[in-house]
N, C-alpha and C positions, 0 to 999 in steps of 0.2 A: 269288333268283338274282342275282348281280352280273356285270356287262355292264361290257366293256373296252374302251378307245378303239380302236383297230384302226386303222394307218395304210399307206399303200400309195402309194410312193415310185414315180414312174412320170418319166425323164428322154426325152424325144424333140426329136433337132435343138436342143436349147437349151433346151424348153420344160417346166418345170415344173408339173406337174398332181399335186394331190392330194383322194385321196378318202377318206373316210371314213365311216366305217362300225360296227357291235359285233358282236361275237360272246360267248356265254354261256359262262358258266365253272359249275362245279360247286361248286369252291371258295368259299369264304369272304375269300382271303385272294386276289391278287394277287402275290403275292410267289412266288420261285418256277417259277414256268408261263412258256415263253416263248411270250409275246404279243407276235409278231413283227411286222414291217414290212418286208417284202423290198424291197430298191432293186434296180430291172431296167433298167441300160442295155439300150438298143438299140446293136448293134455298130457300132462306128464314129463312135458319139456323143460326144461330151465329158463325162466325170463331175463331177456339182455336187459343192466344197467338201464341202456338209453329207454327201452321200455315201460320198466320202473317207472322210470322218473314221466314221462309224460305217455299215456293210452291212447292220446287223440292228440296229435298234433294238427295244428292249425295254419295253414298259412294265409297270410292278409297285409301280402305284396299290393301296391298303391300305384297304378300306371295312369295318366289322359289318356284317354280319348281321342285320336287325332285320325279323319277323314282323309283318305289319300284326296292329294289336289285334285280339281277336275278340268279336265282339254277348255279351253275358251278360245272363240273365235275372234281374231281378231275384229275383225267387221263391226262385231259388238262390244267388245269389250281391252280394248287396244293396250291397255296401262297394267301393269301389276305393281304391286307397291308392297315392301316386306320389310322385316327390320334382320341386321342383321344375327349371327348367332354364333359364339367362338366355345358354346359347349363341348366339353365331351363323355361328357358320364353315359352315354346310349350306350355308347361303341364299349366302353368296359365292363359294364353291367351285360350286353349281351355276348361277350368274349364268356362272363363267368357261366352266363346258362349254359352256353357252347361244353366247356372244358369242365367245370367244376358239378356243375348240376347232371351233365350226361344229355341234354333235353335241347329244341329249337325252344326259340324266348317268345313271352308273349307279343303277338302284332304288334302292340301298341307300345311295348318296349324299346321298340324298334323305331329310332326318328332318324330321317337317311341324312339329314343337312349336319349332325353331332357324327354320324360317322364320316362323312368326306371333311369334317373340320378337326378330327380327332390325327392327323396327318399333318406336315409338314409337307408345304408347295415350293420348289423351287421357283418362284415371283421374283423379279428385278424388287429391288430394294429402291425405295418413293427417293427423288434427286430435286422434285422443284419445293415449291413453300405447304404443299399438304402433307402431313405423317402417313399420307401411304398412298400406293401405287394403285391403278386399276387396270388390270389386263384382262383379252377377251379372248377368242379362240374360238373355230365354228369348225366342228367336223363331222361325218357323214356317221347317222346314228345306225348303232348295232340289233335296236328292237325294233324299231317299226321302218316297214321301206318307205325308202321316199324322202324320210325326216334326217332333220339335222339339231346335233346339240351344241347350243351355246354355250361356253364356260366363259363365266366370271371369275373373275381370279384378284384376291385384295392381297395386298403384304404389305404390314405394318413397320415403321423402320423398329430397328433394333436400337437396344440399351442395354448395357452389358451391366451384370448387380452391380457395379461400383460405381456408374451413370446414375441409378435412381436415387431419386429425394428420398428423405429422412421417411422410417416407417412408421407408423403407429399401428402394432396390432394387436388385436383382441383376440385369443384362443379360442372359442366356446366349447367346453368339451361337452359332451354326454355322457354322466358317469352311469346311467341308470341301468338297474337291472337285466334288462333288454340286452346292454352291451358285452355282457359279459360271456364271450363267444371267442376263439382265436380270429377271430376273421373282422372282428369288432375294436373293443378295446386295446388288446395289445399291436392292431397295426393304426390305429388311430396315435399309438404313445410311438410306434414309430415312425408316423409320416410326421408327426409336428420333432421329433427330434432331429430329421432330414431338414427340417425351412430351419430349423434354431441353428444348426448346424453353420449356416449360409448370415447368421445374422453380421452388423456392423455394429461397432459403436454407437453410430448416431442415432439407431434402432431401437425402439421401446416393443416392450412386449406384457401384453397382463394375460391373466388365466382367471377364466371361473367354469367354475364347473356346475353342473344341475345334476339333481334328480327329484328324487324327493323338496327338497329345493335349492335352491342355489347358493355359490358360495363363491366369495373371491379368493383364488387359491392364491394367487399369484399379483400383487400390486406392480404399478408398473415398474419395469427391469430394463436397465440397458441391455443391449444386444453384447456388450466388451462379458458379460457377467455369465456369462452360456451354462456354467457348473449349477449356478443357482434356479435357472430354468429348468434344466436338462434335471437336478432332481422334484422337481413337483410334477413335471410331470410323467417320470417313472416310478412315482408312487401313489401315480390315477388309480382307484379299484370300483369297479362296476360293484350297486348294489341300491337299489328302493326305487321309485316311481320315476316318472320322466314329467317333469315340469317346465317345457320350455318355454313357454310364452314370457313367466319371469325372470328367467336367464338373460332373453333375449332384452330385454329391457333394459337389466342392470349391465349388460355387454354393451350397449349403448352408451348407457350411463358413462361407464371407465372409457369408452376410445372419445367422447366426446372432451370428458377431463384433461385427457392426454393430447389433443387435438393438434396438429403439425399443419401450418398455414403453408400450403403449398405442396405438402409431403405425403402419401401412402397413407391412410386413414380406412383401415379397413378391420373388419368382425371374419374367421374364420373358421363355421362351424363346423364341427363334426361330429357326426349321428347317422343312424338308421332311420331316423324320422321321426319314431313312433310317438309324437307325444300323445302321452294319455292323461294328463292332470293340468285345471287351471284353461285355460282357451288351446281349444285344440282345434276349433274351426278352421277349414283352408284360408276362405274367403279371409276371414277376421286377419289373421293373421299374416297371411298377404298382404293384404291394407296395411298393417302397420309397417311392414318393415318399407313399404311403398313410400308410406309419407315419412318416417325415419331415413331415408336415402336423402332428403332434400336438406338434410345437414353436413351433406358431403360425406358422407360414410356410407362406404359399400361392404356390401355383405356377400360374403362367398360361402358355396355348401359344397360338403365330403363327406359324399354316400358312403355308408359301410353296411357288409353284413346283407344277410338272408332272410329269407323264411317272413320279416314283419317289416321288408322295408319298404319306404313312402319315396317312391320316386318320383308322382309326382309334385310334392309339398318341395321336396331338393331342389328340382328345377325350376322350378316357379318360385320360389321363395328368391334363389339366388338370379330370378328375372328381373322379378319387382326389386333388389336391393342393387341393382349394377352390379353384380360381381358375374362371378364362373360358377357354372357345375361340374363339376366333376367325380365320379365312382371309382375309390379305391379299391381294389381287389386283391392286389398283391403289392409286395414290395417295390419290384419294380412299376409297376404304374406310380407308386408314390416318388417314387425318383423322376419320373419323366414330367411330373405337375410343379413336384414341389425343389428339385434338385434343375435340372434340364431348362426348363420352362420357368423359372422362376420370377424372370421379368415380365413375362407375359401373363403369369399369373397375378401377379400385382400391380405392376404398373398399367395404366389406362393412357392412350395416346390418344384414343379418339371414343365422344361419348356421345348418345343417342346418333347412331349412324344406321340411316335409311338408304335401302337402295329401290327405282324404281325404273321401271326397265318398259319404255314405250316403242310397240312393234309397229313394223312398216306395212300399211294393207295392200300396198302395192307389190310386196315381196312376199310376205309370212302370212297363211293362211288362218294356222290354228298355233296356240302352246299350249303346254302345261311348261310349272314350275314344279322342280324335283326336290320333295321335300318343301322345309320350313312351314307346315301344316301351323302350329302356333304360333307363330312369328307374324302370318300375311297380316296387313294395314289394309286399312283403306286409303282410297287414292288421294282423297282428301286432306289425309294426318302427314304424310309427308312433306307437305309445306307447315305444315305447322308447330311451329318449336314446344310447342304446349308439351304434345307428346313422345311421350317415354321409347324408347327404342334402345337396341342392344350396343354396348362397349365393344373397342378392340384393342388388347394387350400390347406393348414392345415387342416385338416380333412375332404375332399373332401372323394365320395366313386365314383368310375364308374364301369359302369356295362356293358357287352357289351354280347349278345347272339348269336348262331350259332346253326341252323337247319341242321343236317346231315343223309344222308342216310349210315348205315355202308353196306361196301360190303357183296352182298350174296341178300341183300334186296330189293323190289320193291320201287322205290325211282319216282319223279316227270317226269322222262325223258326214254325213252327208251332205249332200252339196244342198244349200239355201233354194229354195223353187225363185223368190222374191229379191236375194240379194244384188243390189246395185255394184255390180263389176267395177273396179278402179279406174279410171282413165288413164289407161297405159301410156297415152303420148305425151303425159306433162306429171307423172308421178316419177316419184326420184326411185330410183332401180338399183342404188350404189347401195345403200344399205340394209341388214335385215332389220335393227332397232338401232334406241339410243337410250343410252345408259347414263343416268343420273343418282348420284349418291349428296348424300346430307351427312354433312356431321358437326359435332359441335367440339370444340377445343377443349378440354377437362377444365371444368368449374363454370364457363362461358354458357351464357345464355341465348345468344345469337347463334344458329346455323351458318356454315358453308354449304356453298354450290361447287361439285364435282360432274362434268360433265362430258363423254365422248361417245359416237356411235360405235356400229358394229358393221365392219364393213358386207357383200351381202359374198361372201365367195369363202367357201370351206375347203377341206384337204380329206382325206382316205383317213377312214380312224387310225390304218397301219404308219401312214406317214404324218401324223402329230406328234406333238410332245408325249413324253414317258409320263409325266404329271396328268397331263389329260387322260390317257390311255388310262392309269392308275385311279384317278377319279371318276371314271367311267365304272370302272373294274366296282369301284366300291358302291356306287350310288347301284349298280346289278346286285351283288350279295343283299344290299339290305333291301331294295326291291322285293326280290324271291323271297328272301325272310317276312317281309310282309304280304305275301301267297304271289308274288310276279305278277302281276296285273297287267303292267305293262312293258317285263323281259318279252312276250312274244315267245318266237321257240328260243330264246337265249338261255340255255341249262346251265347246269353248274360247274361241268367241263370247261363251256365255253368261258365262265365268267372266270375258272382257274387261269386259262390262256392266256384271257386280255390281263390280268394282273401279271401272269408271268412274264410278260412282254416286257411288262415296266415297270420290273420289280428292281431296279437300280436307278440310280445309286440309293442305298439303304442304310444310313449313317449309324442306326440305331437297333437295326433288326424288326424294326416295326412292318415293316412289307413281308418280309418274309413269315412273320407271324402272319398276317393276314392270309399268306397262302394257307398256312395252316387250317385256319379260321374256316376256310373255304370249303378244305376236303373235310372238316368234320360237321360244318351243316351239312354236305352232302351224305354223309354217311345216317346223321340220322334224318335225314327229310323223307320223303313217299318218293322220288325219282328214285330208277332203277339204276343199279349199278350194273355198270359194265363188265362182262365176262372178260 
């Protein structure tokens, strides 16, 4: 079910009061439905400006659909197979419901595999001939008794910006109407003056902008020329319809011209989604930038903005093109993408990378997998190169978790009347699973095979690593956030703990935020606070 901000415009005597609140929608989609906000002067009172200007605001925020995973038994269904995901726009986007909005974020806002990747893991750095490393880790779980979670752990080698190939990039802004909000356009002109900032000489850069239609602002520009960039685009001004499907076209068009054989060839748009003019369809438009990626141009999306934005057209769009999602909310997020991160955000080391992870019947009774609800495959598309699967940046980490009951233990499901018992004296008892990842080399057609088990023996959640502990921590918050289905009694004390535990080292203040994060869902969730 997806939940809508709901806002209630109340003027008395001068005095501005706003409450907030959700109400449940049936739909999928936000768009559509009005999800009003009535303004009620009192007679006689003075009407506020923002009043004026709009009686019924509308909001027609855009989230999937996504099924929490469900327990499978081994016995029956032994293989999971997923792609991987180095998003992060969940984790920003529900930071801003948290702090800016006042409010918990809708269910579906909430994808738990974009928050535990939205983090930096201290992973060994990859030593033999594959760009990255595969680490495992099995410790005794915090929600249900009995179980244990397995962490995966990927790290992509690094590349420092004066490592990477020649760039070719495409701006796409959004100049339309819609944008023209602080929260929109002017940090949209200041996250791209942060990457121009970082640019090289060997660097090309074009701009076009849309609304009404589209325009090449900006022909392509070496990176050595930064004054002549830095002013087109401090003189973006929001104003008339949002046309993107043509934009996105002619944004095609310029990075295919500028084309770099071997080098960063990528489209970075940024918008609130909304398109309303020209093919606005998901599907459609999905499809092209789908079949558009198979010219070697990836496409990256930078959510911005409230109240009409398409989250899940950003994510999905920047699925189907091989890039990133990411949701800029403030400044500093735009430094940590586009400043911090910046190799990771453009360079690709490793492309259509699948991981599939086959459990032992003789060890592991039941899982679920935590998170990547859009992402699972079927078992069958991991051999097969045909299909599409997620990128990993230059120093990318992902992290992917696994709930398992081992055999012998009370686990989420009752025991089988009919199921055939393993043959304990000739099944292998060393391991819980084994761990297989696919990837393909940037530009390569041919998969790799990546392959190692998981031994079957775990440690105390207190005696693990701070990265587990801390991955743990976060895949709980966004759990609860999506109603705790499966925290058990794990509340939001207990989830402050395990974070606090492993809230070091914190290079960035990113952990420490997250403690933040923590006490203010609690504060506005239904759990009681403590006297």
């Amino acid at each position: 079910m997806i939940t809508k901000p709901k806002l209630l415009v109340i003027t008395l005597s001068g005095l501005f009061l706003g409450a907030c609140g959700q109400v449940p929608s049936q739909s999928m989609s936000m768009r559509g439905t009005a999800v009003a906000s009535l303004a009620m002067p009192v007679p006689g009172t003075m009407v506020s400006a923002y009043e004026s200007r709009s009686q019924l605001i509308e909001n027609t925020e855009n989230y999937q659909k996504n099924e929490t995973n469900p327990v499978h038994v081994v016995a029956q269904q032994p293989i999971s197979t997923f792609s991987v995901d180095v998003d992060t726009g969940s984790y920003s986007n529900v930071r801003r419901f948290l702090t800016r909005e006042g409010q918990l974020p809708p269910v579906d806002a909430v994808r738990i595999e974009e928050m535990l990747n939205y983090f930096n893991y201290h992973y060994p750095n990859p030593t033999g001939q594959h760009p990255f490393s595969v680490n495992t880790e099995v410790v005794n779980s915090p929600w249900q008794p009995n179980a244990k979670i397995i962490k995966i752990g990927i790290k992509a080698k690094d590349l420092e910006i004066k490592q990477l190939p020649p760039a070719n990039l495409v701006f796409l802004v959004d100049v339309s109407g819609s944008m023209d909000a602080d929260n929109k356009l002017p940090l949209v002109k200041k996250t791209l003056t942060l990457l121009t900032e970082q640019l090289r000489p060997q660097d090309k850069v074009t701009i076009v902008t849309y609304a009404s239609g589209e325009d090449l602002a900006l022909a392509p520009t070496s990176g050595a020329d930064k004054d002549k960039i830095l002013k087109v685009i401090h003189r973006l001004k929001a104003g008339g319809a949002t046309s993107g499907e043509r934009a996105i076209q002619l944004a095609y068009e310029q990075a295919q011209k500028s084309y770099v054989q071997g080098g960063i060839n990528r489209i970075l748009i940024a918008t609130d989604g909304d398109f309303n003019v020209g093919i606005t369809n998901f599907e459609t438009l999905k499809g092209m930038i789908a079949e558009k990626r198979k010219s070697g141009i990836s496409f990256s999306t930078f959510g911005f903005g409230t109240g009409n934005y398409d989250e899940q057209l950003m994510e999905q769009l920047a699925d189907a093109g091989d890039g990133n999602y990411s949701y800029i909310d403030n400044e500093r997020e735009a430094k940590k993408v586009l400043q911090r991160q910046l190799s990771s955000t453009l360079a690709t080391v490793a492309q259509d990378v699948k991981i599939q992870v086959e459990f032992n019947p003789a060890t592991v009774k039941e899982y679920r997998l935590i998170g990547y609800e859009n992402r699972v495959l079927s078992n069958e598309d991991f051999n097969n190169d045909r299909v599409d699967a997620g990128e990993i940046g230059a120093g990318h980490t992902v992290t992917a978790l696994y709930e398992i009951i081992p055999v012998g233990q009370k686990g989420w499901l009752n025991e089988s009347r009919y199921q055939v018992p393993v043959n304990s004296t000739k099944a292998n008892k060393q391991e819980y699973a084994y761990v297989n990842v696919r990837y393909k080399q940037p530009q390569q057609s041919k998969s790799i095979l990546l392959s190692q088990p998981v031994p079957a023996r775990s440690l105390g959640l207190a005696q693990s690593s701070s990265d587990t502990r801390f991955a743990i921590a976060v895949a709980s918050y966004a759990q609860q956030l999506r109603g705790g289905q499966y925290n058990a009694n794990m509340k939001w004390d207990d989830i402050f703990k395990l974070a606090q535990s492993a809230a070091q080292p914190d290079e960035f203040g990113l952990r420490a935020e997250f403690l933040d994060l923590v006490k203010t869902a609690k504060s506005l969730s239904a759990e009681p606070v403590k006297p």
